[in-house]
Structure formats: structure tokens, C-alpha cells
C-alpha positions as CSV (number, residue, x, y, z in Angstrom):
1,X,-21.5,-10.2,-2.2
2,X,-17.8,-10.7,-0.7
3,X,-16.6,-9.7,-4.4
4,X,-18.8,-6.3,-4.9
5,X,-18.0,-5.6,-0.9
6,X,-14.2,-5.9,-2.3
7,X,-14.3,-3.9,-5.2
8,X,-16.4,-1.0,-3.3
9,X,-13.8,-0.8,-1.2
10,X,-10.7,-0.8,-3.5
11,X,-12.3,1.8,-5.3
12,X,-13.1,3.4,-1.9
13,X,-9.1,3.1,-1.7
14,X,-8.2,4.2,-4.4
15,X,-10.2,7.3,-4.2
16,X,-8.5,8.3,-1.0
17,X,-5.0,7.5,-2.7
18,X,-6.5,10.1,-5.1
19,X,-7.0,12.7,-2.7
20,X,-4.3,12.2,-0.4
21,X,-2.0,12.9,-2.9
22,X,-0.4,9.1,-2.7
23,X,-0.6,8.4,-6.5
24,X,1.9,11.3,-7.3
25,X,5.4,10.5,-7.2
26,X,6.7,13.3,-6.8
27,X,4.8,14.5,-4.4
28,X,5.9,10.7,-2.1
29,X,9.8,11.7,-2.8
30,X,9.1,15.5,-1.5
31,X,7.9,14.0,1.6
32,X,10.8,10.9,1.8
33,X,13.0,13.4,1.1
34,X,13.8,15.5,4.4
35,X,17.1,16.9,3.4
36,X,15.7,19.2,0.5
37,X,12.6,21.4,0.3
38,X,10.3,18.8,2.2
39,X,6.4,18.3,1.8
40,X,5.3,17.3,4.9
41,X,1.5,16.8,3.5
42,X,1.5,13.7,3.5
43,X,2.5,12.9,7.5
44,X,-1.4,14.5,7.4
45,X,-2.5,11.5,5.9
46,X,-0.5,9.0,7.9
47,X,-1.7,10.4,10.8
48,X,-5.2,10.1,10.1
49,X,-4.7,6.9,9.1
50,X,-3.0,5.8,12.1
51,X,-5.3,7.7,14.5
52,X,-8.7,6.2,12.4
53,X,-6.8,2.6,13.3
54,X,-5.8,3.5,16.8
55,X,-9.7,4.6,17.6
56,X,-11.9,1.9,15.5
57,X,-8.8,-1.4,15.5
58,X,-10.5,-3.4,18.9
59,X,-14.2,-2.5,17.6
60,X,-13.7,-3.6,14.0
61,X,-12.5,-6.7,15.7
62,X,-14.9,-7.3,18.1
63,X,-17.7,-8.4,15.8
64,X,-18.1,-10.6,12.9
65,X,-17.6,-9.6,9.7
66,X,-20.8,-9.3,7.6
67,X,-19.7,-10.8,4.7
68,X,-16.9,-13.5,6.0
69,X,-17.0,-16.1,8.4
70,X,-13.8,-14.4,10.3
71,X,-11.1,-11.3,10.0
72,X,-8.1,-12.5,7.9
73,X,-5.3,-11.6,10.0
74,X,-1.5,-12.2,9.5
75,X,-0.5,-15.0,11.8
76,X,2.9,-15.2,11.5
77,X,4.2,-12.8,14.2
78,X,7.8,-13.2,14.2
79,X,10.5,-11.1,12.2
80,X,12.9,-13.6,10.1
81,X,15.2,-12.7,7.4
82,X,12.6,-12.9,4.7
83,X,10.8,-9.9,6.2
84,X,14.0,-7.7,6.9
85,X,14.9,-8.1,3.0
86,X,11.1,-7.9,1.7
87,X,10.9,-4.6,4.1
88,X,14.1,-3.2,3.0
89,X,13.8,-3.8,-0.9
90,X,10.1,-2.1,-0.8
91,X,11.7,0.9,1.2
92,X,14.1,1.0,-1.1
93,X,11.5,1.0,-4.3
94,X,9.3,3.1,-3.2
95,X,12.1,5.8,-2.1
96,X,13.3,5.2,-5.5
97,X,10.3,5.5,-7.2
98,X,8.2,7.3,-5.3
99,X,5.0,5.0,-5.7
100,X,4.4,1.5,-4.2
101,X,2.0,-1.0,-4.9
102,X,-1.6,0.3,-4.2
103,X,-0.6,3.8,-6.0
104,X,1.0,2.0,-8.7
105,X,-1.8,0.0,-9.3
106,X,-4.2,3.2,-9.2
107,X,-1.8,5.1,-11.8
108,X,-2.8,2.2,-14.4
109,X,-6.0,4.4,-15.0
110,X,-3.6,6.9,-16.0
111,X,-2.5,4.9,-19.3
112,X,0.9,6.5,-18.7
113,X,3.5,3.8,-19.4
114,X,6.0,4.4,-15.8
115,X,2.6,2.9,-14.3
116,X,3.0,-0.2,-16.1
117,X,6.1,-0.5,-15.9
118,X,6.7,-0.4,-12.7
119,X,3.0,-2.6,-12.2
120,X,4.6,-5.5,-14.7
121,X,7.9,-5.2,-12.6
122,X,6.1,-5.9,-9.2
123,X,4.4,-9.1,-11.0
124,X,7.7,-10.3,-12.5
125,X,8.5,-9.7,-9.0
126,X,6.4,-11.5,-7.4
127,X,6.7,-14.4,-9.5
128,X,10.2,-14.8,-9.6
129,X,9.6,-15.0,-5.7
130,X,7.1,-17.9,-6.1
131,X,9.6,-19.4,-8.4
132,X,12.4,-19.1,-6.4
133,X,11.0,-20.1,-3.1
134,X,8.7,-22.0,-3.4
């Protein structure tokens, strides 16, 4: 059940990526992009997110999850050099590219071949990471 639950929702996710407009690069580097003709859409969308979280955060986690024994929560609270350069080189990527992960992994439906690129360069990525440090 955890697995259908999971995919539901990604699709939910992607859906809403969909919509907001989130899957379109050009649309992420109008709205990075303040010093040109800026599209100031998608602030919409980060503000309903953040106002959804700010409203519904303390109630989510004040009950058990129906189909987990607990929330998975980051634990690690402190900010190390590891998160300054992993925060910095995803700024960095998605102000280049105008897409980041979820979005990029949306635009594989599309069959165009930027989406997997840039999805096969995340996972070389990611394992070089592993490899390296770990």
C-alpha cells in the first residue's frame, strides 16, 4: 500500500509541476531572471506552497501516518560545508538550466532528449558522490 500511496502522489506531483508551469524551462529562467522582462508567475506557486505548509505543517505532524510507522524527517539540523556546496551547485544548475530534479524527472514523458540528458547527468551525479564520499 506504502508503494501505490507513493506513486499516487508523485503523480499527484507531477501533475501540479504540470500546471504550475515548473516543467518549462524557460518559463523557471523568466522568473530567476529579474534583470530582464521577468515572469513573476511562478512566486504564485511558491507562495501557495509555502502558505499550504505554513497552515497544514503542525497538523500533518501531529498524527500518525496511515501507511508508516512514523514521518521521515531530516535529522541532521546543522549547516556544514557539504550543504553550502550541495546548495550552491543546485542553484547554480537549475539557474542554468532552468529545471531541477522533480521537473527534470517529469520532462522524461516528454521523450525530448535535454530531459535525459540532464536526468542521466543528475545520476552520474549522484553516483560519483557516493563514490567519492563514501
Amino acid at each position: 500500500m506504502k508503494n501505490i500511496i507513493s506513486l499516487i502522489s508523485g503523480i499527484i506531483f507531477a501533475i501540479g509541476l504540470v500546471i504550475s508551469g515548473m516543467v518549462n524551462p524557460e518559463k523557471v529562467i523568466g522568473f530567476l531572471d529579474i534583470f530582464r522582462e521577468w515572469d513573476y508567475s511562478l512566486a504564485f506557486v511558491m507562495g501557495g506552497a509555502i502558505g499550504v505548509n505554513l497552515l497544514f505543517y503542525k497538523l500533518v505532524l501531529s498524527k500518525k501516518p496511515l501507511f508508516a510507522d512514523a514521518h521521515s524527517l531530516p535529522l541532521n539540523k546543522s549547516i556544514d560545508k557539504k550543504l553550502i556546496i550541495g546548495s550552491a551547485l543546485f542553484g547554480i544548475g537549475w539557474g542554468l538550466a532552468g529545471i531541477c530534479p522533480g521537473p527534470g524527472i517529469v520532462n522524461l514523458v516528454t521523450l525530448k532528449t535535454g530531459a535525459f540528458w540532464f536526468v542521466g547527468s543528475m545520476l552520474v551525479g549522484m553516483g560519483s558522490y557516493k563514490l567519492i564520499f563514501k
